[in-house]
N, C-alpha and C positions, 0 to 999 in steps of 0.2 A: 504494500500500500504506500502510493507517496505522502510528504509530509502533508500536502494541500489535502490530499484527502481524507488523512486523520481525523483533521482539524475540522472538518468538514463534518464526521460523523462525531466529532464529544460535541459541539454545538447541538445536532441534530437530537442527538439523547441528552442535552443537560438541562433542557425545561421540563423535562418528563420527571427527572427524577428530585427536580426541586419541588414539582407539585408533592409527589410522594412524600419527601422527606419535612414539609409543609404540614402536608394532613397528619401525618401520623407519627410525626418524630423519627427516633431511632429505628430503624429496622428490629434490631433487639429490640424493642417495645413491641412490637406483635408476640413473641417469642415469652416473653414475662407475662403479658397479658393473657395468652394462650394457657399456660402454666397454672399463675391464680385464678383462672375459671374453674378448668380443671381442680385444682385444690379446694376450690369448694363445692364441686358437682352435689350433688344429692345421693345420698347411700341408702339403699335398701337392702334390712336384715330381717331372714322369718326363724321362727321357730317352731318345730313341730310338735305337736300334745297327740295321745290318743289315750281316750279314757273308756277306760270296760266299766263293769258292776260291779258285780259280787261275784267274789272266790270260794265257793262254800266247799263241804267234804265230806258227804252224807257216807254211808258205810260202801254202798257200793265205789264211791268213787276213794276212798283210800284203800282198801283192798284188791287196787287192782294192781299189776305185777311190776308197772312199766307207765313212771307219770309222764313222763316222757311225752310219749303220745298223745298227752290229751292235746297239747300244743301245737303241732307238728302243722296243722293247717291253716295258723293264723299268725307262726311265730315270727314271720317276713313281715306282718304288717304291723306288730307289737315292737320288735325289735326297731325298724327303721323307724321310727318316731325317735322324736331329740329326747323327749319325755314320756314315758304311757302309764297312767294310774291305774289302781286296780284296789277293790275295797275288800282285806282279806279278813273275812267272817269265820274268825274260827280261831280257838288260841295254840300255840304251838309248843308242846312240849314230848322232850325225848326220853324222859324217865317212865312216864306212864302212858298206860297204850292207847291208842284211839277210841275216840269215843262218837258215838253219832248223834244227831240229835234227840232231846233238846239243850243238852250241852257238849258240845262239836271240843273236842280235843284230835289233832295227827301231831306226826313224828314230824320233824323238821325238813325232810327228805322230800314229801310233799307239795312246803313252801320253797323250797329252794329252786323248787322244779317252774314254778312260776317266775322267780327271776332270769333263771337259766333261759326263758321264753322273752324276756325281754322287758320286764314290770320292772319299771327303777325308782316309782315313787309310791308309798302303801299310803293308805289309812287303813289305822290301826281301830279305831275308835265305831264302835259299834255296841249294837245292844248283845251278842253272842262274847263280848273280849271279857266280861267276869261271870261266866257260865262257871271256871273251875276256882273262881273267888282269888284271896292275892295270891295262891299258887300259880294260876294259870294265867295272872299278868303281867306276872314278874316271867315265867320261862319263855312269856313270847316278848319282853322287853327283850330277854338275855341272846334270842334268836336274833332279834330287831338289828340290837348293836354290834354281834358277831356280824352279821351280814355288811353290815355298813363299814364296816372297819376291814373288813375283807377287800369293798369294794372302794373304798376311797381314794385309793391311786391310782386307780383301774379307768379305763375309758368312757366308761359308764357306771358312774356311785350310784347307789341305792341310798335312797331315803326314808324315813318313817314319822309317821306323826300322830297321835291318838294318845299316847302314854305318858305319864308325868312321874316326877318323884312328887313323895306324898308333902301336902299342900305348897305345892309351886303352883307360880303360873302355869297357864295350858301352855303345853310344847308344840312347835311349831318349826317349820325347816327355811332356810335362806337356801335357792337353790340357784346355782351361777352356770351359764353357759357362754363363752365369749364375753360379749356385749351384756346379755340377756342377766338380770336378777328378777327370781320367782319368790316372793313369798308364799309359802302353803301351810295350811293348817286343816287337823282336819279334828270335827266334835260329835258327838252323838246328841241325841237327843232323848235316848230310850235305854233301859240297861232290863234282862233278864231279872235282875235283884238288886236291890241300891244299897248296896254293899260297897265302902271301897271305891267310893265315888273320889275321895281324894287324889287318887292314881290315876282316874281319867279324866280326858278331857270330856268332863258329860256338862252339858246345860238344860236347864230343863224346859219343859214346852209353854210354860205357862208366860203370862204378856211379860211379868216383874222381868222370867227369866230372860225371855228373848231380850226385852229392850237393857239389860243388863250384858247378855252376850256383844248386843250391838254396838253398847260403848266400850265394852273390850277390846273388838276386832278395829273400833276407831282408834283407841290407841297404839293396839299393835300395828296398824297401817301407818299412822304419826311417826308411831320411833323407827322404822323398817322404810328405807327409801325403797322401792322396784318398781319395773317395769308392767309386773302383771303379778295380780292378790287375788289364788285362789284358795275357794277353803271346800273340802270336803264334809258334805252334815250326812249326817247317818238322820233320817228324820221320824217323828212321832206319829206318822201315817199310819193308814188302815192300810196293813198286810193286801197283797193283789188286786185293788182299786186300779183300774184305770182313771180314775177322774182324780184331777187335785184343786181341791177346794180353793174359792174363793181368798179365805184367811191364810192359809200359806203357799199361794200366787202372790198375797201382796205384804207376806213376811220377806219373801225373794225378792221380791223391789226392794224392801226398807234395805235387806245387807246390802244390794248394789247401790241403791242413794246415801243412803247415811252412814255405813261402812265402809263405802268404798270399795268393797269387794269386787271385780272383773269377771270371775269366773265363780260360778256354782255347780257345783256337781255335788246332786244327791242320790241317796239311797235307800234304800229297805224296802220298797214294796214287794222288790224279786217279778216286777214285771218290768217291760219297755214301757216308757209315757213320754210323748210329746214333749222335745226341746224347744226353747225360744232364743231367739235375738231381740236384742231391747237395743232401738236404735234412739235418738237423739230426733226430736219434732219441735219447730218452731210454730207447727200449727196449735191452734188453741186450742181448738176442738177438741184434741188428741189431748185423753186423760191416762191413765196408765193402765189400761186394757186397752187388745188390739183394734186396730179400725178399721173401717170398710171405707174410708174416704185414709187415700194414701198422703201423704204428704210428700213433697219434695225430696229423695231419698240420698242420705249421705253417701257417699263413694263404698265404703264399709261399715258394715255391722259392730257398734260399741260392745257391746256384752253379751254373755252367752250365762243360759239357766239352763241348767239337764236337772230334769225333776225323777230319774229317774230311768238307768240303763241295762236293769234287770239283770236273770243271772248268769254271770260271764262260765260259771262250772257249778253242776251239781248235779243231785240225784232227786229233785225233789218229783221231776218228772219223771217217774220210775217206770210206769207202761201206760206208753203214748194212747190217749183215746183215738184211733184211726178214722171211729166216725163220727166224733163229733170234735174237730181238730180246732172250734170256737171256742169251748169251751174254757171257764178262767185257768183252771189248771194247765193249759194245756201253754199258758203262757212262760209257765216258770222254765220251760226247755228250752226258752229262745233269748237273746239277750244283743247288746250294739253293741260296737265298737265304733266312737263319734273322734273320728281324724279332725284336730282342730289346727289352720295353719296362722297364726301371729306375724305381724308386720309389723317395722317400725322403721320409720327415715330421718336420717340427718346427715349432716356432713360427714366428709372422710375426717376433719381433723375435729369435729365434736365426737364422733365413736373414738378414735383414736384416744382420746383423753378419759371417755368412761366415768366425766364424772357427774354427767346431766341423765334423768329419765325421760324419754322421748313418748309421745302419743302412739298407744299401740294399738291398732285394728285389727279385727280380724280378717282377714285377706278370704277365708274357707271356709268349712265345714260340711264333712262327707261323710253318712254314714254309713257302716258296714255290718250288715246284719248278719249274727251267728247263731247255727243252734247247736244243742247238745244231741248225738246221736251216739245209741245204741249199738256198737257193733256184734258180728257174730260171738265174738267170744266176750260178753257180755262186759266191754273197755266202754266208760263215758268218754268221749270225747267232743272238739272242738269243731265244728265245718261250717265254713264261708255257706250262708244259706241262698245259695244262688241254683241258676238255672244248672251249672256245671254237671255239680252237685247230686243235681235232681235226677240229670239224663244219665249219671252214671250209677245213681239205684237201678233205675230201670233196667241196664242191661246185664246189671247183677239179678235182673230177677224180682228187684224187694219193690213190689209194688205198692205193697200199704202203705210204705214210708216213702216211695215216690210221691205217692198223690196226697199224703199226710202232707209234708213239708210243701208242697205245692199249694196246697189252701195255706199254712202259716205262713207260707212265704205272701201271699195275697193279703194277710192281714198285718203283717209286720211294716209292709211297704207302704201301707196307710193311716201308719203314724209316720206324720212329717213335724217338720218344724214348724211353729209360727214368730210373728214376729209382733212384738211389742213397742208402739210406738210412746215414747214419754215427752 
């Protein structure tokens, strides 16, 4: 190139690049600018829950050779949860032999067989935990904390909560994942004998008692900073009701209003009932029962109520009525497992720091319905109650229990969720 026509082309490029360096400065100023966008994009962190029932251990189901198996068809979806509860009805002790109801004692082997499945977070606290009085609260403490001490360096700790030493406050777990702190607690509301109440966490059903529990779990929410405050209640219901009443529909609002509590998971009836979402309404109309006029609907669901997820294992279903598969009994063989998935977002360098709680949604919730089935050699076990399922009784032949599980599976599927707008 001659020199004239150098000179030629830096003229030609040096108004271009004084506009540039005009509008936006330094070229490195895109580069830092790009950077600190970047550095504060928006993070989104989930957490998984899956919550069963009840664990029970009627005579057939600890007598059998191999617990193993009760799991085997659910343990992929128990296990792959961050978290999965399970409400284990029954005390544990290795010195003396199993007992069935109506005071449920197994050997530890049992229980362990349910963590081995993937349960890392119990309540302990139910109306069956002083069936054997403080012997049999103290051998399923002594299980409780073996197990948790076992697993606490482990990839997956186990938790418990229902048992106290005698006049403590109610015990309760701080449970950390990452990002993620859980507070949980879990209380009864019902005891076989009121015996030895001071060792659990019982409260009783009466108003004094509730609104007494209510300002307890406000201060344990006060001193306890987290993310997400669930508490598990063993509740003062009528046994195998499908309906829940009025007054304790709107006991489950006061712990989410005035407690604070996020999540509720209750227990005892021993059947499936109807979950809710209690979402957030700026319409007026909208009192704290569901509405038929919808309101403007938040992106996600605030809180979740399970009134009830029936029984994850047992005998109580001993022989299936094949033809009347409506029947109330017929509900204690089937039971949920309610996948719950948590959201929360904030910057890369507010998670990084850990030291703020962010608004958590729930992004999900899926249920998966299980029943108890009977095999030839008289094992209770666990199966996904699906169509699968169904079509491979059939080509084994077991047709009563094809076309059994086909009607429960038709009434199982017709408890859904609703949703509560507040």
């Amino acid at each position: 190139m001659k020199v004239r026509d150098f000179y030629r082309f830096i003229f030609s490029v040096f108004p271009v690049l004084l506009i540039l360096s005009c509008a936006s400065g330094k070229i490195s100023d895109f580069k830092t600018q790009s950077a600190e966008e970047e550095k504060n994009e928006q993070k989104t962190e989930t957490l998984s829950l899956c919550f069963a029932g009840d664990i029970m251990a009627h005579k057939p189901n600890f007598e059998m050779k191999n617990y193993g198996i009760i799991w085997d068809d659910v343990r992929h979806i128990i296990s792959k949860a961050d978290f999965s509860f399970a409400n284990l009805e029954t005390t544990i002790d290795d010195i003396n032999p199993p007992q069935t109801y109506p005071k449920f004692r197994v050997h530890s082997s049992y229980a362990d067989e349910a963590v081995k499945a993937g349960f890392n977070v119990f309540s302990l606290a139910n109306n069956h935990i002083n069936d054997h009085e403080l012997s049999g609260i103290n051998s399923t403490q002594i299980w409780a904390q073996k197990i948790a001490a076992e697993t606490k360096n482990s990839g997956r700790p186990v938790y418990f909560s229902g048992i106290r030493s005698k006049n403590e406050p109610f015990s309760y777990c701080i449970i950390q994942k990452g990002s993620w702190k859980i507070l949980f607690i879990a209380a009864t509301e019902l005891l076989n004998q009121y015996t030895n109440t001071s060792y659990i966490n019982f409260t009783p059903p009466s108003q004094k008692g509730r609104q007494d529990f209510i300002e307890h779990l406000k201060k344990l929410r006060t001193e306890n900073s987290c993310d997400i405050f669930i508490l598990s209640l063993h509740t003062a219901e009528t046994e195998y009701s499908l309906v829940t009443s009025e007054k304790q529909n709107n006991f489950y609002l006061d712990l989410l209003n005035q407690a604070e509590v996020d999540i509720i998971w209750a227990n005892h009836p021993h059947v499936v009932k109807p979950w809710s979402l209690v979402k957030k309404s700026q319409n007026p109309h909208n009192n704290l029962q569901e509405s038929a006029i919808k309101p403007q609907k938040p992106k996600m669901p605030e809180k979740l109520i399970m009134r009830a997820n029936g029984n994850t294992i047992s005998a109580q279903r001993l022989e299936p009525n094949f033809s009347t598969p409506d029947d109330i009994h017929e509900y204690t063989g089937d039971s949920l497992l309610l996948n719950v998935i948590l959201e929360k977002t904030a910057s890369d360098t507010e998670f990084s720091g850990q030291k703020k709680n962010y608004p958590v949604r729930i992004k999900s919730v899926e249920p998966v319905f299980i029943t108890t089935y009977i095999d030839s050699e008289w094992n209770f076990i666990i199966k996904r109650l699906n169509e699968s399922f169904i079509e491979e009784l059939k080509k084994e032949g077991k047709i009563n229990w094809a076309n059994y599980l086909t009607e429960r599976k038709k009434i199982l599927t017709d408890i859904k969720e609703n949703t509560i707008w507040q």
